[in-house]
PyMOL commands that place a pseudoatom at each C-alpha (Angstrom):
pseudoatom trace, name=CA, resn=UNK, resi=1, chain=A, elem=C, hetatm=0, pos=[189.129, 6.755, 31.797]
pseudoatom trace, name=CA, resn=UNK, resi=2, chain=A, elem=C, hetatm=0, pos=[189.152, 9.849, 30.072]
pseudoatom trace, name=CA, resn=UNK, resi=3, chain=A, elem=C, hetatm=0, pos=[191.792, 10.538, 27.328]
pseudoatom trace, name=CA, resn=UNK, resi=4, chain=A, elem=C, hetatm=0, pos=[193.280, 13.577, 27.244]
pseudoatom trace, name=CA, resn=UNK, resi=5, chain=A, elem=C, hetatm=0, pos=[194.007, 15.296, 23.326]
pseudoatom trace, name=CA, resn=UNK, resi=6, chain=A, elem=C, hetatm=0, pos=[197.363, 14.996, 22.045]
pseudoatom trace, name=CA, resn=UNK, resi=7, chain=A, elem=C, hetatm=0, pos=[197.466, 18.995, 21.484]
pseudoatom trace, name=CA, resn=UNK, resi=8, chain=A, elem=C, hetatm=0, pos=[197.982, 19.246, 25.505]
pseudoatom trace, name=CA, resn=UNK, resi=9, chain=A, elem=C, hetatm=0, pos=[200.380, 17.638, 27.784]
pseudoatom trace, name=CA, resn=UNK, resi=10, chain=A, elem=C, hetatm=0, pos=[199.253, 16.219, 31.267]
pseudoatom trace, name=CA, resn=UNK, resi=11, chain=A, elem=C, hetatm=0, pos=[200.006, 19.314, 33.249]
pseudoatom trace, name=CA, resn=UNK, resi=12, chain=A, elem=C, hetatm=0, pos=[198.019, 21.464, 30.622]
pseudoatom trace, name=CA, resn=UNK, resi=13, chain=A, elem=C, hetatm=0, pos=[195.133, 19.196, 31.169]
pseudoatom trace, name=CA, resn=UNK, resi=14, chain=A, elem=C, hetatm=0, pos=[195.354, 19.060, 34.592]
pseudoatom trace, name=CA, resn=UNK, resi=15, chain=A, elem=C, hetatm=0, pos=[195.499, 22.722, 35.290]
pseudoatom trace, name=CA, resn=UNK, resi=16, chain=A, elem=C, hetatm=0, pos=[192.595, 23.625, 32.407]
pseudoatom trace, name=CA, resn=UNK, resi=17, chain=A, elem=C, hetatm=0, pos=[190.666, 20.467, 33.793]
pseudoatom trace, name=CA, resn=UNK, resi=18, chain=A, elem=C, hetatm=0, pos=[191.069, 22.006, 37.079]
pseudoatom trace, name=CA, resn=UNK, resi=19, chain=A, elem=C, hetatm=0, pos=[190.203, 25.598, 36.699]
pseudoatom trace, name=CA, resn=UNK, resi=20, chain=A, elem=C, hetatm=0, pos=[186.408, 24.565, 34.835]
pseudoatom trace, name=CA, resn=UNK, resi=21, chain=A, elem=C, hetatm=0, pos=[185.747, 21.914, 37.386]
pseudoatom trace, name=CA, resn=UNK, resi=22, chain=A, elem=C, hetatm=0, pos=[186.168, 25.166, 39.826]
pseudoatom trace, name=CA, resn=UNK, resi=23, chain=A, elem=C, hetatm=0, pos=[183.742, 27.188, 37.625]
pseudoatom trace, name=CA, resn=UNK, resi=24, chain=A, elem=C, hetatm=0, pos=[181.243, 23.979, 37.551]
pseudoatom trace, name=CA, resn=UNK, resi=25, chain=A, elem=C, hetatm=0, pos=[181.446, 24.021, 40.933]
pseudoatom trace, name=CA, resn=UNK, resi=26, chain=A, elem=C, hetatm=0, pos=[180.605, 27.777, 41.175]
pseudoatom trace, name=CA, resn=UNK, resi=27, chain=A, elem=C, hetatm=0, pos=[177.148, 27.279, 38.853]
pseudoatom trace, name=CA, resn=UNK, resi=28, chain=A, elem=C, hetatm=0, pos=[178.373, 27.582, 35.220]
pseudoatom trace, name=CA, resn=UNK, resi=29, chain=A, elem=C, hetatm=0, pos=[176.570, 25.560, 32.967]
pseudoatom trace, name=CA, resn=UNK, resi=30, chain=A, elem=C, hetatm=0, pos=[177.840, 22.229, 31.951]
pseudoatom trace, name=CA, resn=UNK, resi=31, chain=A, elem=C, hetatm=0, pos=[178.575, 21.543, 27.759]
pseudoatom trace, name=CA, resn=UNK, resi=32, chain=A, elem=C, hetatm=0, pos=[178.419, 18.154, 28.392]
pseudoatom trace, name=CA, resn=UNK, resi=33, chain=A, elem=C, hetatm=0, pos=[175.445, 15.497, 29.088]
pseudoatom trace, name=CA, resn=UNK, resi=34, chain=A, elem=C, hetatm=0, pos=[175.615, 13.735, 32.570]
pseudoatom trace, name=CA, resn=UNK, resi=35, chain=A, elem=C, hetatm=0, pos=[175.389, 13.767, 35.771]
pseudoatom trace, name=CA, resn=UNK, resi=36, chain=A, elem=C, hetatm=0, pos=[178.998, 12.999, 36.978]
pseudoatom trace, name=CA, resn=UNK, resi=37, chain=A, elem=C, hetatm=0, pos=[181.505, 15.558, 39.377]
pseudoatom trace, name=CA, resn=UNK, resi=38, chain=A, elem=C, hetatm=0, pos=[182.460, 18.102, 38.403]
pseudoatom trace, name=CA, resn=UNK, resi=39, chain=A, elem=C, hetatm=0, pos=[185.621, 17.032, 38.056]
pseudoatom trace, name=CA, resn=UNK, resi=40, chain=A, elem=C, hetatm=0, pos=[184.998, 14.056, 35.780]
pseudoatom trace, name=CA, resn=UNK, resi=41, chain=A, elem=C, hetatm=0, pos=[182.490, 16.594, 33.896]
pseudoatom trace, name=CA, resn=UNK, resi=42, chain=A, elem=C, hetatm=0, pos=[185.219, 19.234, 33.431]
pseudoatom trace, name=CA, resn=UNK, resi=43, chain=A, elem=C, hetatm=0, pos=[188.090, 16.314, 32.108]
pseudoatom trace, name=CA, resn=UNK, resi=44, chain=A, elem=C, hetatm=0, pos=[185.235, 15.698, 29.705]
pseudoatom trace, name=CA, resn=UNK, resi=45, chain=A, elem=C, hetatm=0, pos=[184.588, 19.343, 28.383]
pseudoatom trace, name=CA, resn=UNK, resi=46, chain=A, elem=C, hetatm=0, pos=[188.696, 19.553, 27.645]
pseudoatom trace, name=CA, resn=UNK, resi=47, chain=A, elem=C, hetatm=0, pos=[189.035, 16.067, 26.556]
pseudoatom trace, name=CA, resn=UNK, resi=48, chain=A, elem=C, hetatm=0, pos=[185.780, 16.759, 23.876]
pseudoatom trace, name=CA, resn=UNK, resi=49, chain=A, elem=C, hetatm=0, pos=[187.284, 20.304, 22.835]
pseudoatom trace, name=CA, resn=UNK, resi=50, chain=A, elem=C, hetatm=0, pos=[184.618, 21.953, 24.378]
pseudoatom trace, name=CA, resn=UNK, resi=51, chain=A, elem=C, hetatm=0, pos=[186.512, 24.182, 26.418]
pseudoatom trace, name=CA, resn=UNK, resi=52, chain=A, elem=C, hetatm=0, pos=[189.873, 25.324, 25.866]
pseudoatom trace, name=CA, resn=UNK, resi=53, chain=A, elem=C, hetatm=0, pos=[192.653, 27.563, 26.858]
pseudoatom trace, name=CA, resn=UNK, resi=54, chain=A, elem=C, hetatm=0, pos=[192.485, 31.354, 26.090]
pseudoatom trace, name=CA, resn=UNK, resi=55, chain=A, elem=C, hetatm=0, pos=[195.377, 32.491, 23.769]
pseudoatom trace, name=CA, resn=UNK, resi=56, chain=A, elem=C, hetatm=0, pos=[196.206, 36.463, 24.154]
pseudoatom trace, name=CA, resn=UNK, resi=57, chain=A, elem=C, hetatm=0, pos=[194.969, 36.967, 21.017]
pseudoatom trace, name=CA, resn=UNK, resi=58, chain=A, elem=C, hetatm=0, pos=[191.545, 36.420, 22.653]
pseudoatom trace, name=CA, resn=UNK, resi=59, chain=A, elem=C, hetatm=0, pos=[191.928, 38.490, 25.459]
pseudoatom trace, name=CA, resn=UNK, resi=60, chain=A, elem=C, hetatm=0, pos=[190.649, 41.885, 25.055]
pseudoatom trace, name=CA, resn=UNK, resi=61, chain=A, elem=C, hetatm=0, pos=[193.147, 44.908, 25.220]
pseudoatom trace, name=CA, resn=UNK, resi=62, chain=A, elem=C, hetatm=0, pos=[191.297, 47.642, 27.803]
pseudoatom trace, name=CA, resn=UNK, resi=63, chain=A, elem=C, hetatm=0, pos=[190.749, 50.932, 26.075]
pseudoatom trace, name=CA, resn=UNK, resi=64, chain=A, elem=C, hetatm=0, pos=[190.355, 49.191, 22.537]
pseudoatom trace, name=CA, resn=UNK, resi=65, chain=A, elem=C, hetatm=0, pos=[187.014, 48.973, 20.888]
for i in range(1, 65): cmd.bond("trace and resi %d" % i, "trace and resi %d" % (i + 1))
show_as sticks, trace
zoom trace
């Protein structure tokens, strides 16, 4: 069982979970060791920090440079 960090609820991990196992499943490459689904792969990634959520602040404004 993976656990899930204390800095996100359930439905945070759920949703951020969800959204890389869609980009594994499109060809990005894994940041974890393993061959599991992508599902259990992308619970992994979040659960290890390896991928997070993007804040605004890291979104680019267009026509800033």
């Amino acid at each position: 069982m993976i656990e899930r960090p204390e800095a996100l609820n359930a439905f945070e991990f759920a949703v951020l979970a969800g959204l890389r196992a869609v980009q594994l499943a499109r060809g990005c490459t894994p940041r974890v060791q393993g061959s599991h689904k992508f599902t259990v792969m992308a619970q992994m990634e979040v659960a290890e920090g390896k991928v997070r959520a993007a804040s605004p602040a890291d979104i680019p404004v267009a026509g800033t440079a």
